[in-house]
PDB file of N, CA, C, O and CB in Angstrom:
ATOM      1  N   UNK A   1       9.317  -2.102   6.325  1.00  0.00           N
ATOM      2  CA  UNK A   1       8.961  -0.791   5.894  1.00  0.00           C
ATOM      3  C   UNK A   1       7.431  -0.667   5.749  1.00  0.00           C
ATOM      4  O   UNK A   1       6.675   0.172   6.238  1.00  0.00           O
ATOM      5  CB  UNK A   1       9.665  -0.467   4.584  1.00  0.00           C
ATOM      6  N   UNK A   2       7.158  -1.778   4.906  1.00  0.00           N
ATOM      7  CA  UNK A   2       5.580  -1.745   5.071  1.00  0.00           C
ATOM      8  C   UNK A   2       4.418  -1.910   6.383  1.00  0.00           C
ATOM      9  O   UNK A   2       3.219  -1.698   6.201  1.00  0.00           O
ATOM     10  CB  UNK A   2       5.271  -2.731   4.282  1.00  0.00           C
ATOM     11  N   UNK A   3       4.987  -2.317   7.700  1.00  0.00           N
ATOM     12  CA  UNK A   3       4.666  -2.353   8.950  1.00  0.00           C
ATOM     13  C   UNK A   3       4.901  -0.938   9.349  1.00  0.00           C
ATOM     14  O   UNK A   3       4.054  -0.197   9.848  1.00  0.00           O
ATOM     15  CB  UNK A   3       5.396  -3.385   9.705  1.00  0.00           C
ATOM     16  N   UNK A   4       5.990  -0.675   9.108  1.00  0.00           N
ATOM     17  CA  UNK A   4       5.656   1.180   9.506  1.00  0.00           C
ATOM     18  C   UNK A   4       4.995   1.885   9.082  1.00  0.00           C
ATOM     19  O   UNK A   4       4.263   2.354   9.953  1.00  0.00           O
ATOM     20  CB  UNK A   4       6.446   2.089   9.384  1.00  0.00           C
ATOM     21  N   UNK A   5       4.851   2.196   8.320  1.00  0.00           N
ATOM     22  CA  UNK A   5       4.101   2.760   7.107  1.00  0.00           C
ATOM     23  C   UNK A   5       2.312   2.847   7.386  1.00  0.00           C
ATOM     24  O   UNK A   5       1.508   3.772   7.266  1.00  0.00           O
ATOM     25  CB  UNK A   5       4.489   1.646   5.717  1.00  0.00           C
ATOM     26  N   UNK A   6       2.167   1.312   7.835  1.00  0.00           N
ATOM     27  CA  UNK A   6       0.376   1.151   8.188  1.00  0.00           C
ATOM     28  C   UNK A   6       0.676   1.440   9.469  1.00  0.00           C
ATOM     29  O   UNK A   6      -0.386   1.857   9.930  1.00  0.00           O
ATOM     30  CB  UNK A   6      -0.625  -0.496   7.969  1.00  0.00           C
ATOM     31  N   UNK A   7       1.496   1.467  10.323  1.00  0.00           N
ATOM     32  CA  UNK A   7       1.299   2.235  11.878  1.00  0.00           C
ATOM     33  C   UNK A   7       1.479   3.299  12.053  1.00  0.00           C
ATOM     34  O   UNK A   7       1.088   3.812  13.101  1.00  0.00           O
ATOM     35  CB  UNK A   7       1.975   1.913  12.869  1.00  0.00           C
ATOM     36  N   UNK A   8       2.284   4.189  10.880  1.00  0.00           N
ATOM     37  CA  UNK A   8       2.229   5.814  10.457  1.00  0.00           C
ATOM     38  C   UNK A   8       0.972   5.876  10.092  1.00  0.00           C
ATOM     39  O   UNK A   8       0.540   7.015  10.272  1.00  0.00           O
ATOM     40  CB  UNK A   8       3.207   6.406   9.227  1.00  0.00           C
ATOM     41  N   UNK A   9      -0.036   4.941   9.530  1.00  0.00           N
ATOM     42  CA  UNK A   9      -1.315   5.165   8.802  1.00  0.00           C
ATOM     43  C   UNK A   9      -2.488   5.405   9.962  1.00  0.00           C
ATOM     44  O   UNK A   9      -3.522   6.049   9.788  1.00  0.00           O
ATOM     45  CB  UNK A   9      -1.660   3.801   7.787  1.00  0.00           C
ATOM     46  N   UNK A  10      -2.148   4.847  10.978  1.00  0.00           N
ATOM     47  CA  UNK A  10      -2.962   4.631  12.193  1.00  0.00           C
ATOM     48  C   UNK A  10      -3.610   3.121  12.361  1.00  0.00           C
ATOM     49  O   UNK A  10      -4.516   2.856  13.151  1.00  0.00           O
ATOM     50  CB  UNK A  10      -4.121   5.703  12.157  1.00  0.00           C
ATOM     51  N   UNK A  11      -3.005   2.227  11.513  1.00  0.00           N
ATOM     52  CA  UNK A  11      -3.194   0.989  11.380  1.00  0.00           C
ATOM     53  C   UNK A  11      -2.857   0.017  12.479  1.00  0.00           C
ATOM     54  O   UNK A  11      -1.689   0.283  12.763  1.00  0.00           O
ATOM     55  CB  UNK A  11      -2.615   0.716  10.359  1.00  0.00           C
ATOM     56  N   UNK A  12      -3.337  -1.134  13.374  1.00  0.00           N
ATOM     57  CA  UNK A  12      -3.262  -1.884  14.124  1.00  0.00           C
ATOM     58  C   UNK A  12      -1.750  -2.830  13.674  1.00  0.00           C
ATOM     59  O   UNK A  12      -2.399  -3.575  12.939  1.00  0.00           O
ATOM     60  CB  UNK A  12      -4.646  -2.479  14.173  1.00  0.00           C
ATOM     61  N   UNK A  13      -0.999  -3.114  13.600  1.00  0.00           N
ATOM     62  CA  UNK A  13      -0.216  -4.065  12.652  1.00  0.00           C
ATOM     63  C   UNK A  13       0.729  -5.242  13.367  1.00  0.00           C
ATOM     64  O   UNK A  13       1.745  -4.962  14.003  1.00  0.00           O
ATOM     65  CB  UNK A  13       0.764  -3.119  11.741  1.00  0.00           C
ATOM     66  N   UNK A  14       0.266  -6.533  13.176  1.00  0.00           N
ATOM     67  CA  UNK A  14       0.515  -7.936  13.805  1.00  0.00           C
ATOM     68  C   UNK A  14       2.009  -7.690  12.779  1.00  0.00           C
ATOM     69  O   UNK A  14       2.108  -6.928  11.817  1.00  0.00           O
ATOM     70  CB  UNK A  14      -0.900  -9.562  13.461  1.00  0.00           C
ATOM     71  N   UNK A  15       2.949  -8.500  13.290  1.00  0.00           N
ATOM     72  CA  UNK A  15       4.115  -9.006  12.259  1.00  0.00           C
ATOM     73  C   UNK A  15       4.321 -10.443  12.522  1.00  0.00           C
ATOM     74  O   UNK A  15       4.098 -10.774  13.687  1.00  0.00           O
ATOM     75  CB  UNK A  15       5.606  -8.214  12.447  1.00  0.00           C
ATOM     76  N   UNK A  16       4.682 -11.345  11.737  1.00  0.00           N
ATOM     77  CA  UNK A  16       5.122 -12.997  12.184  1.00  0.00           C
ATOM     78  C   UNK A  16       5.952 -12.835  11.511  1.00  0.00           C
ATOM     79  O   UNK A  16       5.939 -11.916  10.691  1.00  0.00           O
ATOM     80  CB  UNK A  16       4.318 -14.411  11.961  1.00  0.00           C
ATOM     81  N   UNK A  17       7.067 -13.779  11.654  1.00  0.00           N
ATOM     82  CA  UNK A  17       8.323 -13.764  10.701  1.00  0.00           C
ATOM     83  C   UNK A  17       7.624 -15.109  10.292  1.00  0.00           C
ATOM     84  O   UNK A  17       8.097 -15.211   9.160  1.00  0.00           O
ATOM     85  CB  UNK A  17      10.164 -13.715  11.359  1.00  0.00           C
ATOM     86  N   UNK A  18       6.995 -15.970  10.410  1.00  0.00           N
ATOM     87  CA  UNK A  18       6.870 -16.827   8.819  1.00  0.00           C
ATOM     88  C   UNK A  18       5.300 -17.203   9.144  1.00  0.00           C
ATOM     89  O   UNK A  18       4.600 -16.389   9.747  1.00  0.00           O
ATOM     90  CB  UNK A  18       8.158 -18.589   8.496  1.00  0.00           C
ATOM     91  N   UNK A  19       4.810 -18.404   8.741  1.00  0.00           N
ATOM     92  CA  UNK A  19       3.206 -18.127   8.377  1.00  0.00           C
ATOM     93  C   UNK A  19       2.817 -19.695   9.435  1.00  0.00           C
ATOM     94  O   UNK A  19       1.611 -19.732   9.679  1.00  0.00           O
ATOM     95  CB  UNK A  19       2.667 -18.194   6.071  1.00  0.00           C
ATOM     96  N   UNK A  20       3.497 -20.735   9.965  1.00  0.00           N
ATOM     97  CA  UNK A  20       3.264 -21.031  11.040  1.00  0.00           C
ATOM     98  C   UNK A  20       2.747 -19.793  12.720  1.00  0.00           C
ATOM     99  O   UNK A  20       1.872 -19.887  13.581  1.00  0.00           O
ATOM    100  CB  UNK A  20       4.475 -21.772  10.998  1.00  0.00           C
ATOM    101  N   UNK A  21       3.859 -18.776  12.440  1.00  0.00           N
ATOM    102  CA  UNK A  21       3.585 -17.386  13.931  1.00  0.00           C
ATOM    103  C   UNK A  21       1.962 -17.105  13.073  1.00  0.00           C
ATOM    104  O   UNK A  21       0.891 -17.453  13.570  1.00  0.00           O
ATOM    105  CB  UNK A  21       5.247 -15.200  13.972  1.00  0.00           C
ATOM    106  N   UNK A  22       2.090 -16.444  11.778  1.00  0.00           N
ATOM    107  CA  UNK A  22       0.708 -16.191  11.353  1.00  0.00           C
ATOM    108  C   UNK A  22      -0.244 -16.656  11.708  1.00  0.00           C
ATOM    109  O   UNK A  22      -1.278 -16.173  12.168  1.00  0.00           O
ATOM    110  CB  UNK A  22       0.500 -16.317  10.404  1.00  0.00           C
ATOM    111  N   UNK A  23       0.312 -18.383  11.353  1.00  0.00           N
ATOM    112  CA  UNK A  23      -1.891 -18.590  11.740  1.00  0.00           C
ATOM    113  C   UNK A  23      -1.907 -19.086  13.369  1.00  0.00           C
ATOM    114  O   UNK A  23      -2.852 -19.713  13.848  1.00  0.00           O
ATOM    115  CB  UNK A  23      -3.048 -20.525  10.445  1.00  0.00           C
ATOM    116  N   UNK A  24      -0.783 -18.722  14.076  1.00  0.00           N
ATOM    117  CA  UNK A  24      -0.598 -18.556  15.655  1.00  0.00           C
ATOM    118  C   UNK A  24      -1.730 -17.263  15.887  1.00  0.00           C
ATOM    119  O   UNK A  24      -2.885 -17.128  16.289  1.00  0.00           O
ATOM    120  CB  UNK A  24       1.286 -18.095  16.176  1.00  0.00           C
ATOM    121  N   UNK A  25      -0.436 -16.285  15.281  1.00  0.00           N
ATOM    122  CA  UNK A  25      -1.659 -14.950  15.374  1.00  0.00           C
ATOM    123  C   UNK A  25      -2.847 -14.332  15.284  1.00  0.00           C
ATOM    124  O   UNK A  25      -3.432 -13.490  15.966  1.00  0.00           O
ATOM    125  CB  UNK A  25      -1.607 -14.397  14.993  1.00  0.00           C
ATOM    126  N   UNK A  26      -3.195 -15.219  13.810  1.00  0.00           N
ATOM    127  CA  UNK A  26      -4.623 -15.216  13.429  1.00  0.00           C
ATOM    128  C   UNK A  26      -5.462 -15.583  14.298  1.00  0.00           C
ATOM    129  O   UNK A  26      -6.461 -14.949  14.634  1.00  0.00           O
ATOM    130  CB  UNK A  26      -4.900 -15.925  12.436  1.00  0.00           C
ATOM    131  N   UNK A  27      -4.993 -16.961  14.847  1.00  0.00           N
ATOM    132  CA  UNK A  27      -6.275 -17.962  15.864  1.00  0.00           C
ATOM    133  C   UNK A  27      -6.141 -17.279  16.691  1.00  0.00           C
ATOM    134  O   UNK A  27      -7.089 -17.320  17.475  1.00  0.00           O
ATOM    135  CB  UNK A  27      -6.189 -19.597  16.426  1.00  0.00           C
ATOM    136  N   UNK A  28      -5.129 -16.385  17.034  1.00  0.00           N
ATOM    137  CA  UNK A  28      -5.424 -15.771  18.286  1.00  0.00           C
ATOM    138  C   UNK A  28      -6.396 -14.422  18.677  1.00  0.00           C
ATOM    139  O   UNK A  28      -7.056 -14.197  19.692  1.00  0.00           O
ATOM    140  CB  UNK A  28      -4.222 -15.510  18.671  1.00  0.00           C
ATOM    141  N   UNK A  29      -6.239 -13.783  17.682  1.00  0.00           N
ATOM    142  CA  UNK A  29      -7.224 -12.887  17.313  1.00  0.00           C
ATOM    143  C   UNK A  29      -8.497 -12.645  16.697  1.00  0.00           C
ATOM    144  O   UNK A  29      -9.197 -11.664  16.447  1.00  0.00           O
ATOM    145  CB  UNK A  29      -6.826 -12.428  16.909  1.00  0.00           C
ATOM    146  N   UNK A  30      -8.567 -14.272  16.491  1.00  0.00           N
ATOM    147  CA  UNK A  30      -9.979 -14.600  16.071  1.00  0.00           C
ATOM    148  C   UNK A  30     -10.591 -13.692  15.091  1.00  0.00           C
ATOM    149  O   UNK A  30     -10.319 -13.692  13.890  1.00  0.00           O
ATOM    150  CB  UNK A  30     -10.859 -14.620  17.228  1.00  0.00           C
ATOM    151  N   UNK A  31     -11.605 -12.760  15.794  1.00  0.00           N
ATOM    152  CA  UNK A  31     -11.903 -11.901  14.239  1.00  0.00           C
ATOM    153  C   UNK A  31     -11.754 -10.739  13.828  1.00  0.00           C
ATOM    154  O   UNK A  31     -12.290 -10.190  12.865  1.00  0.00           O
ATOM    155  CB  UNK A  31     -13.000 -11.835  13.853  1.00  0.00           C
ATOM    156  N   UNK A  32     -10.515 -10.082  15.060  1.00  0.00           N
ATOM    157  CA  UNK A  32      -9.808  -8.714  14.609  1.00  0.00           C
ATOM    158  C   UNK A  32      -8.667  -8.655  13.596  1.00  0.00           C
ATOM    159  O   UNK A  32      -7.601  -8.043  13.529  1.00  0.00           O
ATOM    160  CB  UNK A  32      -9.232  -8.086  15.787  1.00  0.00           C
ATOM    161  N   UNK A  33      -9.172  -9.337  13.008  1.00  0.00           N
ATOM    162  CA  UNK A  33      -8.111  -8.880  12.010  1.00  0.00           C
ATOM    163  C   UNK A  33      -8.905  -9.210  10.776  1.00  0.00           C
ATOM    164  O   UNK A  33      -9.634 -10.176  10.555  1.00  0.00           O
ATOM    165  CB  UNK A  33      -6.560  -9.667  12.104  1.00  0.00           C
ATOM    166  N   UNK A  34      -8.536  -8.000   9.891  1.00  0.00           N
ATOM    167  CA  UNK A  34      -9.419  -7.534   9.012  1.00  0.00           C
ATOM    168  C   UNK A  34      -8.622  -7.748   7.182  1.00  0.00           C
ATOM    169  O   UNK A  34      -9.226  -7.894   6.119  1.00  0.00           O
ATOM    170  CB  UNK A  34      -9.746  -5.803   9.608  1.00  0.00           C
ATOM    171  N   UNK A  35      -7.319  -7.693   7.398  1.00  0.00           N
ATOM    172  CA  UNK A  35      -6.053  -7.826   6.478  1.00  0.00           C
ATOM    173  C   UNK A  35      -5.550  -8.044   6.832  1.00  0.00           C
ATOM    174  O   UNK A  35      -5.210  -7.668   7.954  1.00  0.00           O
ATOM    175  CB  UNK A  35      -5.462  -7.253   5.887  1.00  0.00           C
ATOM    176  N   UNK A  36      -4.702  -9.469   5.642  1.00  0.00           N
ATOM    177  CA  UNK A  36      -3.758 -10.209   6.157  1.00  0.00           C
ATOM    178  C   UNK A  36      -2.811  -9.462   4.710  1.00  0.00           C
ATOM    179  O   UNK A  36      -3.342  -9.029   3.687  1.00  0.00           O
ATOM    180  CB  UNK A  36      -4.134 -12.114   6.413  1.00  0.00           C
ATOM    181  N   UNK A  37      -1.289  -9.484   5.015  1.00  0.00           N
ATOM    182  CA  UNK A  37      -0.457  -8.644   4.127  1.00  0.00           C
ATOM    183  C   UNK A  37       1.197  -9.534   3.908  1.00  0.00           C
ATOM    184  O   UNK A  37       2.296  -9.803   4.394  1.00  0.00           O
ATOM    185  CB  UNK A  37      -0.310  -6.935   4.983  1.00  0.00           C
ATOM    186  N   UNK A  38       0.740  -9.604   3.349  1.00  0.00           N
ATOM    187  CA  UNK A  38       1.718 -11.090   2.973  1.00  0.00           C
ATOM    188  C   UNK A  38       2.757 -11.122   1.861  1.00  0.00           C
ATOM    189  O   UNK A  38       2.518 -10.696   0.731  1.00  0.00           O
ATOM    190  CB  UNK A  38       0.757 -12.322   2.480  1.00  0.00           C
ATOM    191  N   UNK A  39       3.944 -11.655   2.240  1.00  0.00           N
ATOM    192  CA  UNK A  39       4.800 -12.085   1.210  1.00  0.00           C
ATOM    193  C   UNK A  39       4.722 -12.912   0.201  1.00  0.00           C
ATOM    194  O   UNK A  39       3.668 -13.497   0.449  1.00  0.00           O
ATOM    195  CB  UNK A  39       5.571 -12.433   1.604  1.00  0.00           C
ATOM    196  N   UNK A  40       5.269 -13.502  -1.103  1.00  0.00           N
ATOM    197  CA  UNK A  40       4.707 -14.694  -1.350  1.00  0.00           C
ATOM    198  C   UNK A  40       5.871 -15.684  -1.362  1.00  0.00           C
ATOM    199  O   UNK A  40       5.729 -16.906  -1.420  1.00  0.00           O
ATOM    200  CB  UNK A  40       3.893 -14.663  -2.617  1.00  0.00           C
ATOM    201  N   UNK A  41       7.098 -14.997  -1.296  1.00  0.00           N
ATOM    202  CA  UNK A  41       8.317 -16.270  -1.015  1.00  0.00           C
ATOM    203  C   UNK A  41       8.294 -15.350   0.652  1.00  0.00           C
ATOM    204  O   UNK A  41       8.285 -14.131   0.824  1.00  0.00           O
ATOM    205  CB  UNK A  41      10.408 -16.303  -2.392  1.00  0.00           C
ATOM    206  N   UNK A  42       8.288 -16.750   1.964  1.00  0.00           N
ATOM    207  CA  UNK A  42       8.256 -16.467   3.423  1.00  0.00           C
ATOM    208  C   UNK A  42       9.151 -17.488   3.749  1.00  0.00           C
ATOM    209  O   UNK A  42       8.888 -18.525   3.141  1.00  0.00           O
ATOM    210  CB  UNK A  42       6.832 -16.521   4.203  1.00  0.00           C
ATOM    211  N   UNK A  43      10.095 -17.560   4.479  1.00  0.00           N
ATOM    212  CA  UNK A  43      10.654 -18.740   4.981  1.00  0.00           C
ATOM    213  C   UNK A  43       9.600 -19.677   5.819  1.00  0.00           C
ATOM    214  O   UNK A  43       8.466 -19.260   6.053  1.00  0.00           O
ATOM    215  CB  UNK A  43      11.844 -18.321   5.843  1.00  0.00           C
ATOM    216  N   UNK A  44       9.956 -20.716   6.171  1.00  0.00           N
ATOM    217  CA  UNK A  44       9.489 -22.204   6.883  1.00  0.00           C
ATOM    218  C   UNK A  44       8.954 -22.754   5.842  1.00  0.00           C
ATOM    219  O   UNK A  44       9.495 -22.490   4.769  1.00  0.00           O
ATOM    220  CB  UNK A  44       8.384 -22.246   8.164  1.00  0.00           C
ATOM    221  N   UNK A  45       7.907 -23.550   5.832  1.00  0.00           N
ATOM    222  CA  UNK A  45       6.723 -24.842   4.982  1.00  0.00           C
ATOM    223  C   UNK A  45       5.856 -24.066   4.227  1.00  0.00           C
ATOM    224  O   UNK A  45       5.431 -24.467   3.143  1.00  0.00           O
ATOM    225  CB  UNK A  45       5.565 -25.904   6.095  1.00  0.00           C
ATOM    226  N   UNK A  46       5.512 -22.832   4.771  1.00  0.00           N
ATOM    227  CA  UNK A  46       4.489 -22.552   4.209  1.00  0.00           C
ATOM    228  C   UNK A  46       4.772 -21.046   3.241  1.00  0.00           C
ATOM    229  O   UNK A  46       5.437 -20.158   3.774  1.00  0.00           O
ATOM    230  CB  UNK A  46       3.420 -22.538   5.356  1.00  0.00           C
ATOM    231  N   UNK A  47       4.355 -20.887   2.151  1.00  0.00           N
ATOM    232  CA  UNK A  47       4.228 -19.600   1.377  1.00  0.00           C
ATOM    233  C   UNK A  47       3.380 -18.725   1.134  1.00  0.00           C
ATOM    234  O   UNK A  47       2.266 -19.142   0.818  1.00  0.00           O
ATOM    235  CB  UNK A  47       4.402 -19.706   0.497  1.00  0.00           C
ATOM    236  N   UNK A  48       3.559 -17.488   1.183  1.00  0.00           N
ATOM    237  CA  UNK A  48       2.556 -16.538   1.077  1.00  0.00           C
ATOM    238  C   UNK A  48       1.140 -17.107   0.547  1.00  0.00           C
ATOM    239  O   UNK A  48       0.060 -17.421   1.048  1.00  0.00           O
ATOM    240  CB  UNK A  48       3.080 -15.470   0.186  1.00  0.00           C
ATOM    241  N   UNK A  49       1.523 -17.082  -0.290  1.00  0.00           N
ATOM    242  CA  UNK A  49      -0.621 -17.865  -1.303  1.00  0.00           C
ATOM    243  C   UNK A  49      -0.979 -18.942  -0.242  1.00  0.00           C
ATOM    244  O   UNK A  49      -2.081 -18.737   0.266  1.00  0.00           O
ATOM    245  CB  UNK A  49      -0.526 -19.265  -3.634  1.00  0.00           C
ATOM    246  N   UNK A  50      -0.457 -19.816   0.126  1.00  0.00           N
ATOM    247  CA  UNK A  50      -0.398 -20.874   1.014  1.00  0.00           C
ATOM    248  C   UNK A  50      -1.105 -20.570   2.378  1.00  0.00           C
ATOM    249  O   UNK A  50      -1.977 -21.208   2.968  1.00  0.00           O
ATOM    250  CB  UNK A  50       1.015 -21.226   1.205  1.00  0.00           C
ATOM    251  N   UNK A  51      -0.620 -19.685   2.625  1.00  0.00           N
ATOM    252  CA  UNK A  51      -0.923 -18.712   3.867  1.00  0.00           C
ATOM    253  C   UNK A  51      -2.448 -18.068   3.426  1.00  0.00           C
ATOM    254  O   UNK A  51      -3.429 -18.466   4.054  1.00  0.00           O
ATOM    255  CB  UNK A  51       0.446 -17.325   4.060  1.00  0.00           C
ATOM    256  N   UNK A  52      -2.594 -17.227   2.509  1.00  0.00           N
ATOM    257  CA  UNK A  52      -3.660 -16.774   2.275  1.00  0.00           C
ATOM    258  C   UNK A  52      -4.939 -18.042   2.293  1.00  0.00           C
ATOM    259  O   UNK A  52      -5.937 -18.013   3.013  1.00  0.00           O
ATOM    260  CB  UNK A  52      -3.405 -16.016   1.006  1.00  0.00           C
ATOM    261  N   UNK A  53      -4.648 -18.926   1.476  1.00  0.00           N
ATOM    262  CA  UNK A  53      -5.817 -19.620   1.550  1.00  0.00           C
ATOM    263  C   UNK A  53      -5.954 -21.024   2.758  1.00  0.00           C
ATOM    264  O   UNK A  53      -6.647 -22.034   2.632  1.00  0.00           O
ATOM    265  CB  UNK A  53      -5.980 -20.073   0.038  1.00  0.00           C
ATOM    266  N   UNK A  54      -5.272 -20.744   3.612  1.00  0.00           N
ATOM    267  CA  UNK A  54      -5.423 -21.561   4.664  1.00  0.00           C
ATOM    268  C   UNK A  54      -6.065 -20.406   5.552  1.00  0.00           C
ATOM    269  O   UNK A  54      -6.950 -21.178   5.922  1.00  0.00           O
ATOM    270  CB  UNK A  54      -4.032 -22.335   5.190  1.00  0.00           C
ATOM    271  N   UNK A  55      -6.367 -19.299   6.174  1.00  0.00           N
ATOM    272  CA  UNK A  55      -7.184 -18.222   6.084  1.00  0.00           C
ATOM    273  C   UNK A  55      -8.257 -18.528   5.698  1.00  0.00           C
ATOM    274  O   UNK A  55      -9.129 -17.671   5.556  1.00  0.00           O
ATOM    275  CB  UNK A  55      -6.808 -17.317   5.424  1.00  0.00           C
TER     276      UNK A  55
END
């Protein structure tokens, strides 16, 4: 809901289903991406905060 919502906004919006695809996505986009919007319970190894500060 919140992915729609920022593409109703006119917002660019990446989705990963867990935070391994994330920092896939991230490295891939190098430095377009401006906000990262995160869960803090995510399935796989890694968790939201986890995610943020590996970022």
């Amino acid at each position: 809901m919140a992915a729609e919502a920022l593409t109703d906004a006119g917002f660019v919006v990446l989705e990963a289903e867990h935070a391994a695809d994330a920092i896939s996505i991230l490295e891939a986009q190098a430095r377009g991406v401006h906000i990262l919007f995160t869960d803090v319970h995510m399935p796989g190894d890694m968790n939201g905060l986890q995610l943020a500060h590996h970022t």
